[in-house]
C-alpha positions in Angstrom: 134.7 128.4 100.8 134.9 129.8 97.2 135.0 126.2 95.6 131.5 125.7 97.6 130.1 128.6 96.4 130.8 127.7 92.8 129.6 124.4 93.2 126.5 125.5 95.5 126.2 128.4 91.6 126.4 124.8 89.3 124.3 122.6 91.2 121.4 125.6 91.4 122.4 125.8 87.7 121.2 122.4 86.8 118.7 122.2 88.8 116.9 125.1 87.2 117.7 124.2 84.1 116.1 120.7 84.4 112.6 122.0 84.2 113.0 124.7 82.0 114.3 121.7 79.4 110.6 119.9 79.9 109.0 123.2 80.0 110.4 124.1 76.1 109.9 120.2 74.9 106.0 120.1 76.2 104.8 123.7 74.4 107.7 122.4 71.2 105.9 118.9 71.3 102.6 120.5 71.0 102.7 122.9 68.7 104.2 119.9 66.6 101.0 118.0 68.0 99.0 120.8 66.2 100.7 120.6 63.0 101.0 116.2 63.1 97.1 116.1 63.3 97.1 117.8 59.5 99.5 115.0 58.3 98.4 112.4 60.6 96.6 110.4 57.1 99.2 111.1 55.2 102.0 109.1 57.8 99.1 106.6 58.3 98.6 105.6 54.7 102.4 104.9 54.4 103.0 103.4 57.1 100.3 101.1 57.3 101.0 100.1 53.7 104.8 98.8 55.0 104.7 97.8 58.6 103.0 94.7 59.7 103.9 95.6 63.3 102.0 99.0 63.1 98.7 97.4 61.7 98.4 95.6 64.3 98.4 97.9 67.1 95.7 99.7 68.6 94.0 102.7 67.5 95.1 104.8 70.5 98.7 103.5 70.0 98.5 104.0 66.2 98.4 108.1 67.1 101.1 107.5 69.3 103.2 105.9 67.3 102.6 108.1 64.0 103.1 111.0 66.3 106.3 109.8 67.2 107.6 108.9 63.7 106.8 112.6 63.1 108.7 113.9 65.6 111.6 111.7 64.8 111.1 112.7 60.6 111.3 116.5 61.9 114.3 116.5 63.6 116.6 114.6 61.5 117.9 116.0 57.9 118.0 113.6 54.9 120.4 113.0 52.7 119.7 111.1 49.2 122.6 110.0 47.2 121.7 108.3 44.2 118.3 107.6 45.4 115.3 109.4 44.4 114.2 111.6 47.4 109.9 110.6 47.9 107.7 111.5 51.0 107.2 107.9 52.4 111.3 107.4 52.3 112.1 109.4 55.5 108.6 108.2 57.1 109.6 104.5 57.0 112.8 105.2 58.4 111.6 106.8 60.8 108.7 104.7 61.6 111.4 101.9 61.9 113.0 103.4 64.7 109.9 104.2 66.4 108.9 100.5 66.1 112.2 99.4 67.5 111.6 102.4 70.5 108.4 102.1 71.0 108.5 101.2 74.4 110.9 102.9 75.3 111.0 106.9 76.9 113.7 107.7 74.7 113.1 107.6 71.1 114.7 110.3 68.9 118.5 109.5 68.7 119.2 113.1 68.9 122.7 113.0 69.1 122.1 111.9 65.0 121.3 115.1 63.0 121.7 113.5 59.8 120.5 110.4 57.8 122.0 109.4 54.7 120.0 107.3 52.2 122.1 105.3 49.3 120.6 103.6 46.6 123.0 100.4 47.2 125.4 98.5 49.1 128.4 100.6 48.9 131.9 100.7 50.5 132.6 102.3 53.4 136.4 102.9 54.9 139.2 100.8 54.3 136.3 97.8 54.6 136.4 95.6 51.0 133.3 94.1 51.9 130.2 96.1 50.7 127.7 97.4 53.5 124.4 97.5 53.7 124.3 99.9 56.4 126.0 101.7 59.2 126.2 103.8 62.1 129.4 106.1 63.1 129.7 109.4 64.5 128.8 111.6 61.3 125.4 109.4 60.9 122.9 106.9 60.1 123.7 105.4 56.9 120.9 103.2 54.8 121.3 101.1 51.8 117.3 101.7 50.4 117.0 98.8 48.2 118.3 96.4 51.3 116.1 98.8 53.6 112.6 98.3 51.8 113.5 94.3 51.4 113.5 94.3 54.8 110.2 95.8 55.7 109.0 93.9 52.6 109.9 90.4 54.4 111.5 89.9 51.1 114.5 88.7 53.2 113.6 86.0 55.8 115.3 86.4 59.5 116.4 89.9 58.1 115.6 94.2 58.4 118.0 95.8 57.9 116.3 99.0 59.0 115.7 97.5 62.6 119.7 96.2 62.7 121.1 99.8 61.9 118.3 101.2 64.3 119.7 98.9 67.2 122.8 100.1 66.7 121.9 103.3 66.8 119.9 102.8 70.2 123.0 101.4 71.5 125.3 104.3 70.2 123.2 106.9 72.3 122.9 105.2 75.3 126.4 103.4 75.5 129.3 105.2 73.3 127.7 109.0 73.3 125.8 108.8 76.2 123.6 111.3 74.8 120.2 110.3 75.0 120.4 107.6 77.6 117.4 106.0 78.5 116.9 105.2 82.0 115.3 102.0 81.8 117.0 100.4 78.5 120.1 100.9 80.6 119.3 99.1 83.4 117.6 96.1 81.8 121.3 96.1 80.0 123.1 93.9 82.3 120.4 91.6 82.6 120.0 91.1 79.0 123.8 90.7 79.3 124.1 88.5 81.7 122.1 86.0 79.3 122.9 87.4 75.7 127.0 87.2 76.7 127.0 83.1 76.9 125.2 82.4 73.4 127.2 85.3 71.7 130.2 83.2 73.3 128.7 79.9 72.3 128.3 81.1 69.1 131.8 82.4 68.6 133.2 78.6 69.3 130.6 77.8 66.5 127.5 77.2 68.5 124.3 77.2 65.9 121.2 78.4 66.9 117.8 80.7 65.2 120.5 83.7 65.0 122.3 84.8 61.7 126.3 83.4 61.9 126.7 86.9 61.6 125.7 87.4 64.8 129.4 85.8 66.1 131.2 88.6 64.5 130.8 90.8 67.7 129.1 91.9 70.4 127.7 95.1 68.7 126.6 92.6 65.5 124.8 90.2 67.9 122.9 92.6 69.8 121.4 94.1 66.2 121.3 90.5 64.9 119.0 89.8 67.9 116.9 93.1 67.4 116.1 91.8 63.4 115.0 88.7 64.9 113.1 89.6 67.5 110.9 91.8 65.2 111.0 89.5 62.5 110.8 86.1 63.8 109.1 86.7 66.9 107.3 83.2 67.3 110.4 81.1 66.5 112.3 83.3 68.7 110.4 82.8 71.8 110.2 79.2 70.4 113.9 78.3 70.4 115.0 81.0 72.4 112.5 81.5 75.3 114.9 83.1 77.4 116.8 85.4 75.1 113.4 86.2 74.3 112.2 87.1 77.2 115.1 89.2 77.7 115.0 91.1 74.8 110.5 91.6 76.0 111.8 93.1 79.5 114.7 95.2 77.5 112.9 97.2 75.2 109.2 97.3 77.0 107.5 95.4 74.5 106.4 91.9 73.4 105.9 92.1 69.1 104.0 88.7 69.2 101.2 90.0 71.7 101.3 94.2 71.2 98.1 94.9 72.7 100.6 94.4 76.4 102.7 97.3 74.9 101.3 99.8 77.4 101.2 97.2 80.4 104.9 96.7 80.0 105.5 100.3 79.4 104.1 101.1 82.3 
């Protein structure tokens, strides 16, 4: 009898708390609504300046998505290490992982507080191969000079901001479970079921649109396929119609026509 009581005490417990949780994010998102509109032509002269994929959005889903990048910019900290700290830094990054998210219900990462910014490829662990970027438990870390390359299309095939985002996106809703999304979940094991073979192929030296450095793991092909979805969006569905497809029904959104973004978010 007692144990049902205390379970009868938790269950009441997180049911209550459930709403209370969306009561406090509404009135938090807009009073940050409030205070966004006042910025709102700062984010969209940087962003615009930088993202092909947010230029050619709508103007309803330009405010969405500037008002997400906000949000995202406001709850992480920054950290700069030998890299000048500027205003549109923290923007792009965040407008990266926004772009990634977009159609998405879960966007912020929250289980990452921090975001570390370094000038350079640097050395991480007992790796002797530089990185360009990473993801771990302490953060999201972001060589800038590889970072604005990749927004630049200065690199062909490659964005480095979009591969360390995926990983991310993956870290929440796989290894910390913190943020999981209910949909990007689901969609998972389909994109699996399809993504596993080529990863497989390529690991017995299969060639295809992706980077060889795709082969290097499962973790490495699933960002490898985010970079090229973004960035090579008509080759990909191209070459790859089904991978393609896959990664469209994933993440909500299809980067070669966006004006479907809300249809498939729907």
């Amino acid at each position: 009898m007692e144990i049902l009581i205390i379970f009868l005490v938790v269950f009441g417990i997180i049911v209550l708390q459930n709403p209370v949780i969306k009561c406090y994010n509404y009135l938090y998102e807009r009073r940050q609504y409030k205070l966004f509109l006042g910025q709102e032509t700062i984010y969209h002269t940087i962003v615009s300046q930088h993202l092909r994929y947010y230029n050619r959005l709508n103007t309803e889903n330009q405010h969405k998505f500037l008002f997400r990048t906000y949000l995202f910019r406001k709850a992480k900290k920054f950290h700069y290490i030998e890299v000048e700290e500027s205003a549109e830094k923290p923007i792009l990054i965040s407008a990266t992982a926004v772009q990634l998210t977009f159609g998405l219900e879960k966007y912020q990462f929250n289980f990452f507080k921090d975001i570390y910014v370094l000038k350079h490829d640097y050395h991480y662990g007992f790796y002797s191969r530089p990185f360009e970027g990473h993801v771990d438990h302490s953060g999201i870390y972001l060589s800038w000079d590889k970072f604005i390359k990749g927004l630049s299309g200065l690199t062909p095939n490659c964005n480095m901001g979009l591969h360390e985002m995926g990983h991310a996106l993956a870290y929440v809703n796989f290894i910390t479970q913190t943020e999981e999304d209910k949909h990007f979940k689901k969609e998972w094991m389909n994109f699996s079921k399809l993504a596993r073979p080529i990863f497989e192929n390529m690991r017995q030296g299969a060639k295809n649109l992706l980077d060889n450095y795709a082969a290097t793991n499962y973790q490495e092909f699933w960002a490898v396929s985010v970079e090229t979805f973004f960035e090579n969006s008509v080759r990909m569905r191209h070459e790859m119609p089904e991978l393609y497809s896959a990664m469209c029904a994933l993440l909500r959104q299809d980067p070669i026509e966006i004006a479907n973004i809300n249809k498939l978010a729907a």
